[in-house]
N, C-alpha and C positions, 0 to 999 in steps of 0.2 A: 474406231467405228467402221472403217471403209474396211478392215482387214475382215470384223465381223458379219459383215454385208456380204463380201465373199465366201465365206464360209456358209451361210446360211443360202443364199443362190446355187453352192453345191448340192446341201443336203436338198432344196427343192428341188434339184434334177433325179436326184437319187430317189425322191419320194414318187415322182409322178413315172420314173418308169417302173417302179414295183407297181403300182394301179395300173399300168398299162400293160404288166406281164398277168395281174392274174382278174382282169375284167370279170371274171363271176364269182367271186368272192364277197357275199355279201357284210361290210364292216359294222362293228356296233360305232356309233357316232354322240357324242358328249358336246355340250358349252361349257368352256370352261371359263368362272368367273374369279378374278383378281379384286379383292379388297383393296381402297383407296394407300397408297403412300407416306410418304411424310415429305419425300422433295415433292416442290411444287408442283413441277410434269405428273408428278403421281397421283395426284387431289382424287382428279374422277374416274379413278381406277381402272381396269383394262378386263379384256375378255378374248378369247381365241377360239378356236374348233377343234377337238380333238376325235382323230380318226384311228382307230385299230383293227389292224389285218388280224381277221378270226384266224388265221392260219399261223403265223410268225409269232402275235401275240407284240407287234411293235406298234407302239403309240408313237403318233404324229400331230405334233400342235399346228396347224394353219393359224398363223397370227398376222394379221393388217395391222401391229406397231411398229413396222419398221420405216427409219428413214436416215439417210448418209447426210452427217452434219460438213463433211467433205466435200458434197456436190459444188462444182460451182458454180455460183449465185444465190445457194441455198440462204443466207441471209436475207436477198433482198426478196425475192421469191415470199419468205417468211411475214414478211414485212406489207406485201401486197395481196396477201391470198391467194397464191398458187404453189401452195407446198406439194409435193409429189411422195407418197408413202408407198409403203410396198407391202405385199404379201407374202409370208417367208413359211417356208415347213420346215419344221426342224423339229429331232427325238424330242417327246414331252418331258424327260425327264431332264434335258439341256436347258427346255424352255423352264423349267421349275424351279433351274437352281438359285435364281438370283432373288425370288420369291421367299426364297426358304432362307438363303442369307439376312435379308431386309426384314423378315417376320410382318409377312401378307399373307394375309389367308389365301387359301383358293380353293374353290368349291367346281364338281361335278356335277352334270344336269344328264344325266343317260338318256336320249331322245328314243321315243317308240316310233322308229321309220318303218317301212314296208322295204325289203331287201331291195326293191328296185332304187325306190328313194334314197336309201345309202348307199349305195355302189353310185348313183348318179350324183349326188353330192361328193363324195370323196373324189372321184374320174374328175368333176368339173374344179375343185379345190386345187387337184394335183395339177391339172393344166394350167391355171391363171398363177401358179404359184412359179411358173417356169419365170427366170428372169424377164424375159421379151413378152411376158403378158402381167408381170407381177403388178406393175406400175398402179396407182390411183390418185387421182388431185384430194386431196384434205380438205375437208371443210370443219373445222369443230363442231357443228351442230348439227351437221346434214348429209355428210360422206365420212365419219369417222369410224377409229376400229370399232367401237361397237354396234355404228348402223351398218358398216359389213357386213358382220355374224348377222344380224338381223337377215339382209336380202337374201344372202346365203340362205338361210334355211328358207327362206318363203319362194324361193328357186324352185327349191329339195321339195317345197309342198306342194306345187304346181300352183300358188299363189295362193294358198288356203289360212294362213299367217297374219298376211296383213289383211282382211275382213272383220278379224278375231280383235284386233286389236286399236285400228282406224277411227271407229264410231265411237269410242271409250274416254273420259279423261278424268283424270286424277286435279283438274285443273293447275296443275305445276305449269311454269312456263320458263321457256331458255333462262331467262333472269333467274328466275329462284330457282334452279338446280343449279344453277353456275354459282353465285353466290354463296349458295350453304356449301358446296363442295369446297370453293378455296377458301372458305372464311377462316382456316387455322393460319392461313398466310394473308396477312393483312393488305398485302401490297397488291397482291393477285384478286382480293377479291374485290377493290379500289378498281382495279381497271375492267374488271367484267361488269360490275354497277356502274362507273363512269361512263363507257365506254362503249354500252349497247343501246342501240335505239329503242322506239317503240314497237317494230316487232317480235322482240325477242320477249313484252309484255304478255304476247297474245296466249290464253291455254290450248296445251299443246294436246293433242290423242296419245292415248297408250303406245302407241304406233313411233310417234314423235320422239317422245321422251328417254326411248329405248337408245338415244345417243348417251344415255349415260347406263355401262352396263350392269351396273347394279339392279337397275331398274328393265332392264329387256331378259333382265334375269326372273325379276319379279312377275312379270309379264308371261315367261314362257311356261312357269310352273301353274298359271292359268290355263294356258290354249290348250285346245285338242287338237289331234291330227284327224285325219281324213275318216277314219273311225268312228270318231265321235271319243275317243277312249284318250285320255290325260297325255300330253304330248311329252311332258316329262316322265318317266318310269320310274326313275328313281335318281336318286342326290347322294353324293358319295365328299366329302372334306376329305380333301387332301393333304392339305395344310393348316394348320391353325392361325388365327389371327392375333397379333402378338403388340401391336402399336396398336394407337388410338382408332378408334373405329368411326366411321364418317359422322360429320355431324347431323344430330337431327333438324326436323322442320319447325324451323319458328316464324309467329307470325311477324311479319316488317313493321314497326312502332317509330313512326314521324314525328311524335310529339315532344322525346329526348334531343332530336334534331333542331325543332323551333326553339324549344329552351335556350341550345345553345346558343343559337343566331339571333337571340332578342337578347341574350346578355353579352353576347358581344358586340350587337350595336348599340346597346343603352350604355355603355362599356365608351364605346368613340362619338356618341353623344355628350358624354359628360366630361370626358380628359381634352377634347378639340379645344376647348376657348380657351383652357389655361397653357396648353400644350401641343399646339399644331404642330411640331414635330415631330414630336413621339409619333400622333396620329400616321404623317406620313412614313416616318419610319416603319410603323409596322402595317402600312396601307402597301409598300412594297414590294414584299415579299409574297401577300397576298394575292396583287395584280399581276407579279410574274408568274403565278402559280397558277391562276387561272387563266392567263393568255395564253401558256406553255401548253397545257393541257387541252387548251379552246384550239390552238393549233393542230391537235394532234386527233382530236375527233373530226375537224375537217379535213384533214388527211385520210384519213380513217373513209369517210365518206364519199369526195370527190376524187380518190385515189386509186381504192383499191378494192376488191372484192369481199371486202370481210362485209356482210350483207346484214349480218344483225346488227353493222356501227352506223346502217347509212340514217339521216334522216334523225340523228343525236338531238331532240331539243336539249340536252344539256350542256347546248352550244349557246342557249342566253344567258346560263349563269356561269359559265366556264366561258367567258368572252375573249378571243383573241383581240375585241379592242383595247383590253386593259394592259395589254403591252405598250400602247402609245400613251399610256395616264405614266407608266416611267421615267418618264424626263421631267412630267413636275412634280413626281415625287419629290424627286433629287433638286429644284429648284427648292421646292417647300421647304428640305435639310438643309439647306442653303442659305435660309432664312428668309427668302423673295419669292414674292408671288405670281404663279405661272398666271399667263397668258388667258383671256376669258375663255378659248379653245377649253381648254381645259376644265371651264365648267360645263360649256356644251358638251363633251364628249362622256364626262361623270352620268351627264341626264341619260345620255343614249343608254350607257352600260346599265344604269339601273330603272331603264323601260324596259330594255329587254330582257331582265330577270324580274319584272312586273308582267311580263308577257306568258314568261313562262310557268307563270303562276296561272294566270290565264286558261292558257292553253289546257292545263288540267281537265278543267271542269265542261272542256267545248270539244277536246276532241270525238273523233268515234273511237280510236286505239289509242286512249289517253299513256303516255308514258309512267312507270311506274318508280320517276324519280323525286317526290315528293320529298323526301328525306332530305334531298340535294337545296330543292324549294325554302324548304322552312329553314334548312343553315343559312344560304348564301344569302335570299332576294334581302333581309336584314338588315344584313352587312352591306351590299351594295347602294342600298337606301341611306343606312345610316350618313356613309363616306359622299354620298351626294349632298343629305342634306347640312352637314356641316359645312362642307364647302361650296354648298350652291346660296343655299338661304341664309344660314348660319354665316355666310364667309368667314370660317374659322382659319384667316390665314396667320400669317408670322405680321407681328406689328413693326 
């Protein structure tokens, strides 16, 4: 990766002195859009700027996906929301090959600029593309490669871009484009649903949403430029699309989620009196599951800058208390009955996934984890009332 980082820091020297040598050359100027993946990094697909010298006839991808998994501290960096990505140029057709290997499509968007407007996008491209300016902090929702291309061109328009797009919304929000994008990866789209607070519920503008470049793609083949005249010219495929193509929009159905969470608590309602340790048995791996995870969105929010985790309500039903209900679990298998602690602390855990039920219906940016609601507060309930009311202990 580091060796690739060099090379590409090359060719961006190389790109921005050809635009320095021939400053009235005016370029044709393209977005170029990448179809989603199949590895995970891949999900929400990728997009770049490509520039061509009328004169050479040499295409240059400007692409904001670069980042050195070498750097060091890049993990922990990763970890707290201050990743640092870069802006690389390099020949379109270098940039193409790994597309073409993997079977991604990728599509041309040929921008109708005024020759000033592209000699001044390409000049400003070739400068920040130099290593000592390539640099940008990452944010997945809000500084990504594809809200780059975005500012990029609304630069290039003298800010005539985002008007167009700003007052618009398709009502999608962080949550559901994040979700239907990784949902071919189960595990990924677990921690974008777990994992984001209630802002990431709010609907976003045309404007917003363009962090996912499919979509800023869909966006640009609307706007106009300065003209009034279709800001796209024309659309040229490059590539064919060859793997699965993104999933579409479905609506999010809570009801298959209740189901589950009232037959698994009707489930440790009715096996507790003859079997309080089965109950605990598999109340353990539960409680590790939820405390583990209830740790890790408080991390998420009192730690570090990832902004759409801060403010997680599904920190009541993902409770880092239920890591202290572990020790009577393991009393409960034990065949001896924990401590009354242990029935106060059952109450707390399933008030506050009674809260977060709550909380639904009184917020003003109600959270959009309902789904999480009707599995857990159930279960939670259930495992209190067996061993609160019920005291369904070991005899």
């Amino acid at each position: 990766m580091l060796a690739r980082l060099v090379m590409a820091c090359l060719l961006s020297l190389l790109a921005a002195s050809a635009w320095a040598a021939t400053p009235g050359a005016p370029p044709r100027v393209a977005v170029m859009t990448m179809q989603p993946g199949e590895i995970f990094f891949e999900r929400f697909g990728h997009d770049a700027i490509v520039v061509v010298d009328p004169r050479s006839g040499q295409a240059t991808s400007y692409n904001f996906g670069f980042f050195n998994l070498d750097e060091p501290g890049f993990a922990g960096r990763f970890a707290l929301g201050d990743m640092q990505y870069y802006l690389v140029a390099l020949p379109l057709e270098q940039d193409l090959a790994y597309y073409r290997e993997v079977g991604r499509g990728v599509k041309l968007q040929w921008l109708d600029l005024t020759a000033a407007q592209a000699s001044a996008l390409a000049t400003a491209l070739a400068e920040r593309s130099r290593p000592e300016n390539a640099r940008y902090r990452y944010d997945y929702f809000t500084s990504n490669c594809s809200t780059q291309v975005r500012d990029a061109l609304d630069r290039a328009l003298g800010g005539a871009l985002k008007p167009q797009l700003v007052g618009r919304s398709r009502g999608n929000t962080l949550r559901s484009e994040a979700v239907r994008l990784a949902s071919p990866a189960w595990w990924m789209w677990l921690g974008f649903d777990i994992g984001l607070g209630p802002s990431a519920d709010v609907p976003m503008s045309r404007w917003e949403e363009a962090y996912v470049p499919m979509r800023l793609a869909d966006s640009l083949g609307e706007a106009r430029n300065a003209e009034g005249r279709p800001l796209v010219q024309s659309e040229q495929v490059l590539l064919p699309h060859r793997v699965a193509a993104e999933p579409p929009e479905q609506p999010r159905r809570w009801w298959p989620w209740l189901l589950g969470g009232l037959l698994a608590a009707a489930a440790v309602v009715a096996v507790a009196p003859r079997a309080p340790r089965l109950v605990a048995a598999l109340a353990l791996p539960f409680w590790l599951g939820c405390g583990l995870l209830g740790l890790v969105l408080a991390f998420l929010w009192g730690f570090t800058e990832h902004h759409a985790g801060w403010a997680n309500r599904n920190l009541l039903l993902f409770n880092p208390l239920c890591l202290l209900l572990m020790p009577a679990a393991i009393t409960l298998l034990r065949g001896r009955a924990p401590g009354a602690w242990f029935r106060a602390l059952l109450l707390i855990v399933a008030a506050a996934a009674l809260l977060a039920w709550m909380v639904l219906g009184l917020s003003a940016v109600p959270q959009a984890n309902h789904a999480w609601v009707a599995l857990l507060l159930p279960v939670h309930a259930a495992l209190a009332y067996v061993f609160v009311a019920r005291r369904s202990l070991p005899h």
